[in-house]
Structure formats: C-alpha cells, structure tokens
N, C-alpha and C positions, 0 to 999 in steps of 0.2 A: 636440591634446587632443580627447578627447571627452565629449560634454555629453548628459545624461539625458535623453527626449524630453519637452519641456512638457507636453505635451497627458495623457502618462499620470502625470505627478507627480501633475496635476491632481486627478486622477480618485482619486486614493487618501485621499483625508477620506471619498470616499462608498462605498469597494469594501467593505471590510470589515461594513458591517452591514447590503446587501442579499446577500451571500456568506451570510451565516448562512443567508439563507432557502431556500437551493439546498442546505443540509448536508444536509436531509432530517431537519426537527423530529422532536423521539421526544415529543412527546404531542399528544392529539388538540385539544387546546385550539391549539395551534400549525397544526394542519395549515387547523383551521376558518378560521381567521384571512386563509389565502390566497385571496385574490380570481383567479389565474387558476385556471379549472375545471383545465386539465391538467395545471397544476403541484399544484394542490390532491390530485387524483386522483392524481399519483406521491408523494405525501406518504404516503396514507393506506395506497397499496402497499407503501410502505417501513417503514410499521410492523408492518403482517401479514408482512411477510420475505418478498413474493412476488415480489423478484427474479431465483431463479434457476429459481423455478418458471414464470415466465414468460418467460425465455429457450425453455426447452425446448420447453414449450407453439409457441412460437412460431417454431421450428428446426424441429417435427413439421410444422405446418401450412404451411409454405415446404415441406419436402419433399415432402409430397404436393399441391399446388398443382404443385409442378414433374411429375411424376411423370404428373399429371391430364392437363397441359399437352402433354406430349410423347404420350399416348397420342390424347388428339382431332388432334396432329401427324399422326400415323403413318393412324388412318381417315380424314383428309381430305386425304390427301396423290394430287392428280391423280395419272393415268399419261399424260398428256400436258402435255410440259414449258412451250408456248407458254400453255396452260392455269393451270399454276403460276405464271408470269409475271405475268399478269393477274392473278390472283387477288392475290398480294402486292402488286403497286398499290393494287387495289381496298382492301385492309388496310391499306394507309401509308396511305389518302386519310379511312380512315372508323377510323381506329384510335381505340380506346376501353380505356385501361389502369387503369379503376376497376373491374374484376369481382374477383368474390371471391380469386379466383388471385391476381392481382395486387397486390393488398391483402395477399396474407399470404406473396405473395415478398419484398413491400417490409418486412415487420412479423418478420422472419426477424432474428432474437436481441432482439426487443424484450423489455428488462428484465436484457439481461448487463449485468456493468460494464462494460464500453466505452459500449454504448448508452445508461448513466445519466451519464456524462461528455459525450458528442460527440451526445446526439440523434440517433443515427443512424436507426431506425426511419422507418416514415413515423406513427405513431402517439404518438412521443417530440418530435417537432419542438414547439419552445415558442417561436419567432416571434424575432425579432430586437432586438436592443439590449437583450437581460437578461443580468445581471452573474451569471456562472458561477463556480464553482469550476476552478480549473486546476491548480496544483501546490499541496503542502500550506501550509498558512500555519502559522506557530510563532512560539514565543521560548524561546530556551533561553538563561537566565541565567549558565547554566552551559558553557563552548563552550572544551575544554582542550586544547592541542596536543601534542606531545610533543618539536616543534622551532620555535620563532619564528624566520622569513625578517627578519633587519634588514638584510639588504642584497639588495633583489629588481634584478634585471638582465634584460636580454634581449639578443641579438645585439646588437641598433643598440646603439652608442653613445650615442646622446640618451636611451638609459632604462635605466641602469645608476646605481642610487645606488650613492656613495660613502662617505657619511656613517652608519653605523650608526644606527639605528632603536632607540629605547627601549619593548622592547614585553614585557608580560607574555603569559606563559604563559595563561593564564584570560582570556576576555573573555568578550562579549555577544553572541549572531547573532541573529539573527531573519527569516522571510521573509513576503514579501506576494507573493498570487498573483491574476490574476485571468483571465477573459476573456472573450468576447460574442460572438454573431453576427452579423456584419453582412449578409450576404447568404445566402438559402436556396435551397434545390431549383435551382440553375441549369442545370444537365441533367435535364430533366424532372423527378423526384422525388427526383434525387440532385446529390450535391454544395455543401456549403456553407462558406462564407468565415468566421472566424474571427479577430479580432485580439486577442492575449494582452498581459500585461504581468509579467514578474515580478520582483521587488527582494529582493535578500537583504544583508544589512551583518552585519559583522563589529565592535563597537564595544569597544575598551579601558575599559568603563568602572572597571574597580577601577585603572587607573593613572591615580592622582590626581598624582605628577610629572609627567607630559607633559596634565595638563591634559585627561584622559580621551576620546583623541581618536575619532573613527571610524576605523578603521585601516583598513577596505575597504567597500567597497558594488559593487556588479554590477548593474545596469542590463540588463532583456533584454527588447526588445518584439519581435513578431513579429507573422507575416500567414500565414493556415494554411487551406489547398484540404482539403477532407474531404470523402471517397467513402465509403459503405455498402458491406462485400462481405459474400461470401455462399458461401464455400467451408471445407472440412473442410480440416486436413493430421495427420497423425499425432495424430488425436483432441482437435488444438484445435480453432477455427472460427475461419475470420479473420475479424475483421467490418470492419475498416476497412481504408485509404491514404489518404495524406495528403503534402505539399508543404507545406513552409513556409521563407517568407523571413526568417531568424532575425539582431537585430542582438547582438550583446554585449560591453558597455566601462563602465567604473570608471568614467568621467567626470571625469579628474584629469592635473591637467598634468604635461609631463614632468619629470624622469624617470618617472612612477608612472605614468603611461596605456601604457594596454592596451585594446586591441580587437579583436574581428574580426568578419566577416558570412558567413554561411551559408547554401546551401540544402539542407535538410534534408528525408529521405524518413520517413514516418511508417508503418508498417507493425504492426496492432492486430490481436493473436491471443487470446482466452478461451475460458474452460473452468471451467465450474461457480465456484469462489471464486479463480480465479487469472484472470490476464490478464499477458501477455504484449507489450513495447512494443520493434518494433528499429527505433534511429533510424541508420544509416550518412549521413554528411553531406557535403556540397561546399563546404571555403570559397573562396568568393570573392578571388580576392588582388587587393593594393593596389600602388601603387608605393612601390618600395625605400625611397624617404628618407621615406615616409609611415608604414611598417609599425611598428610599435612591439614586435610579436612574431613574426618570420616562421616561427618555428617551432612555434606553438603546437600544429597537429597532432599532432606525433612526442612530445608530450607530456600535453595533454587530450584527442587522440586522434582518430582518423577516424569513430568511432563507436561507439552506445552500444545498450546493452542493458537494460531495466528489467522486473523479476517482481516481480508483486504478488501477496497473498492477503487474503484480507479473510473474515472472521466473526466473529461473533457481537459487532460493534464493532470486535475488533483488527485491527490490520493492520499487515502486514507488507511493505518491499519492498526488493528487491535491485536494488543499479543497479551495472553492470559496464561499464568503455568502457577503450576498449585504442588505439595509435598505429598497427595495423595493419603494424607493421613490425618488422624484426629488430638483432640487435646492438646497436649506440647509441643507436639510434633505438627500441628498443622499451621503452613506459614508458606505465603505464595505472594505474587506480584503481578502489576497491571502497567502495561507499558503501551502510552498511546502515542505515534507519529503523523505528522500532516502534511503531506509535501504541497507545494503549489506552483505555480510556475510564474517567472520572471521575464525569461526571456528563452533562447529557442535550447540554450545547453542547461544556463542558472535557473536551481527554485531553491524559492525558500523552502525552509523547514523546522516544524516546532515539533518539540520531545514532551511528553510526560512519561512520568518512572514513580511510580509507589509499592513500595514492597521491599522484601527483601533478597538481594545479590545483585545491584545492578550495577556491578562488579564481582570479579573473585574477592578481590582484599574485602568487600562489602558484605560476601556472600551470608553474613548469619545477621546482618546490622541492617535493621529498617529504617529509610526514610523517602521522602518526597525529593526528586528531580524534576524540574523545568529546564529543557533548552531552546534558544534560539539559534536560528542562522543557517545555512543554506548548504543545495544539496550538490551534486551533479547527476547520481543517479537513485532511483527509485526502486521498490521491488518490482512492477510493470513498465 
C-alpha cells in the first residue's frame, strides 16, 4: 500500500488562500494590498496586460547584449594565443556578470508565460518558500463518464478486484495544486529547486447506496531542477529544462493500490499567447511482488505533451501523451481543458478526457470523461 505524504496533506488548509495571491488580482485595490514590492510590481503588470509586451521587450534586449557581446569578443580577441591564455584567467579571477549585457541576457523572456509560472528571469525571481500556482485547481460537480471500471485489475494478482464495484456514472472531481521554491540561483543565477504537490479525487457523491464513497484520489508530490534558456527553434523560444523526481499513488490497499516513481524531463517552449510543455519520462521500476502496475507505461504512457493559449482570461489547453509503442502496446490519451472567466477570482471550466488512465485505479481501462464547473486557478 501506499500512503499520501503527511507533510503535504498538511499544508493544504493553508494552499489555497495564499494561491489566490499568485492568480494575479484584477483590481488595483488587490494589487495595493501586497506587501512584496515584486510581487506587487507583477500585479500591477498583469493588469496593464504587459505580459507579452515584455517578453519581446526583453528577447530584443538579450539579443542585442548578445550580439554587443560577441563583437567587443571578436576586437579584443589577442593574435597571440599564450596571450589569450592569460587574459581568460585574468577574466575567471576578476569576472563581474552584473553589467548591463548580462542583466538583459539573464532578463531574456522576462514576462512570457513560462517566466510568470517558474520565475525564470533574473528579474521575476520572488525568493523562496512562497506558495505558487502549479497545475489548475477546480471543482467540477459535474464529472460523467461514459464507461464505469467496477472491476479495476492489473497484471499482479494481488490487485485484481473480484467483486464488482457499485458506481455511478456522474460523480464529483476536484483538484488542488500547489508549489514553492526551496532553493534559488544555485548555478550562479541559474537554476532553482522546486517542490510541488498536487491532489485530484474523484468522489461518488450522488451515490447515496454505497454511502457516497470517494471512489479515487491521486496523490503526486514531486522535487523539480529548473534551468532559464534562451534559444529560438522554429519561431518558438525555449525558455526553460527542468528534472523532476515525480512520486504517484492512490494511497489504498490492495487490491486498489497503484503506484509508481518517475524521473521526468521538463522541456518549456512559448510564443506570444501559447506555450508549449514536453515531458518524455523514466519510471523507476520496483521489485516484482512489490509492483502493483508493471505496465503502467504501455498504457499512461512514456510521455506527454501539453499546449496552452491564454487571452484575454480564457484559456485553453491540450494535453496529449501516448505509450510510445506499437500493436498491443500502443494506448494513449487526449485531455482537453477550457477555462473562462466569471468574475475577477471565479471561471468556469470544462474537462474533456478520452483515453486511457484518467486515473491510476483507471490506468489500463478506456473511456470518455466530460466535466463541468468551475475553477479558481489556471495554468497562466
């Protein structure tokens, strides 16, 4: 069996109402309210919509810092190579990486969405131990399937129910997202440590015969390496990579436990109102009589792919992830979300889910999900 991590249960009576303050308030009465100057300052950004105008801004001015950079390269480059020698010592020993160059190679996409998620910039950095927004947070009252799993199985024997499951069609989901910095700049002005948490449940509540039970919950805490980049590819801009050590399991005895552990590549591409997330991943494997799902891959898949767009409030995102593999073994899933907005904290939000895992008890069982109902936070 596996057991939800204490330490992040903990912490979920207080996530959700310093998360609000990372939405990005829409009125100025709100933005005043914040005590850190550079969270305040990205408030007041976020209401002038000088987001993508400060990416660019700030992509122009990395370009030419670089540009600047390589030409005082090329006039001060010795013709004697014992010369060049030296002189690069003399540079390691007396190196100074606060001049303006350097400030605005480091400030290169500051204000895309990635950089308003992961702080990337050196200008976006907001210090350590503040509760972030990570994946969206909802409730959709409304969560309809188009097949209920009453008999979830996996290879092993010890997690094969027997006994049919009394479950409605319609239930409850809901998810809680969160996460924080714990460590910054540890390669000079790059690189920072991250630990996420996020909970999503599936709950029966309209089935009042079985006592309206939670029929799934997902457990996923994780530990996340994040690097700033700073290249073009086919008219995106990558601004990030990333490492994370990803755990994820129901927390339920057998036969119903499910798990597994990952490490997972984080690879962040944007482009004006869209951003681009491919996670290809490694699990970890377990010994045999421990494994509860050893196929999970060839079914929730080797890896995923997430597109976002965001304006004007709405937001849009497509998440694709496939098994990597052919014939038997090939089996993946299409998960589309719609956020919208209501009012200045509430939007609505509608789910679609086809495929298969959209859940762990789920993970090898295909069917169609529709949800409705509403969010508080967004992935932008």
């Amino acid at each position: 069996m596996r057991h939800p991590p204490l330490a992040a249960l903990a912490l979920l009576p207080l996530a959700t109402p310093t998360l609000l303050l990372a939405a990005s308030p829409q009125t100025l009465e709100a933005c005043a309210g914040i005590e850190s100057d550079a969270r305040r300052l990205q408030c007041y950004d976020a209401l002038a919509g000088r987001g993508s105008h400060d990416a660019s801004l700030a992509d122009q001015a990395a370009a030419e810092a670089r540009l600047a950079a390589e030409d005082v390269a090329v006039e001060n480059k010795p013709a004697d190579p014992a010369e060049s020698r030296l002189r690069q010592r003399v540079d390691e020993l007396f190196k100074y990486d606060e001049s303006a160059s350097a400030q605005a190679l480091g400030n290169a996409g500051r204000g895309s969405l990635l950089d308003s998620r992961w702080e990337l910039a050196r200008d976006s950095k907001l210090g350590t131990f503040n509760l972030r927004a990570y994946k969206p947070v909802y409730l959709l009252p409304a969560f309809w399937t188009s097949e209920t799993n009453e008999l979830p199985y996996s290879p092993n024997p010890a997690n094969r129910v027997t006994t049919p499951q009394n479950l409605q069609n319609t239930e409850l989901k809901f998810q809680l997202s969160f996460k924080t910095k714990v460590a910054e700049n540890l390669f000079g002005d790059n690189g920072d440590v991250w630990v996420g948490y996020t909970q999503s449940s599936r709950w029966q509540a309209y089935n009042s015969e079985t006592s309206r039970p939670f029929r799934e919950t997902n457990y996923e805490p994780e530990a996340i390496l994040v690097f700033r980049n700073s290249y073009h590819l086919g008219g995106w801009a990558g601004r990030m990579t990333g490492i994370s050590l990803t755990h994820q399991s129901n927390g339920r005895a057998d036969p119903l436990s499910r798990s597994w552990n990952r490490v997972i590549l984080n690879v962040g591409l944007d482009r004006e109102n869209w951003a681009l997330v491919l996670r290809p991943w490694y699990r970890i494997e377990e010994d045999a009589e421990d494994d509860n799902n050893h196929d999970m891959e060839d079914y929730i898949g080797r890896g995923d792919a997430t597109l976002t767009y965001h304006r004007d409030g709405h937001e849009v995102s497509l998440m694709a992830r496939h098994s990597l593999r052919g014939g038997d073994r090939s089996h993946g899933a299409l998960q589309l979300d719609w956020g919208f907005p209501i009012n200045n904290l509430l939007r609505g939000h509608v789910q679609v889910f086809d495929g298969y895992g959209e859940s762990m008890i789920d993970y090898n069982h295909k069917a169609t999900y529709i949800g409705l109902g509403v969010s508080l936070l967004e992935w932008y």
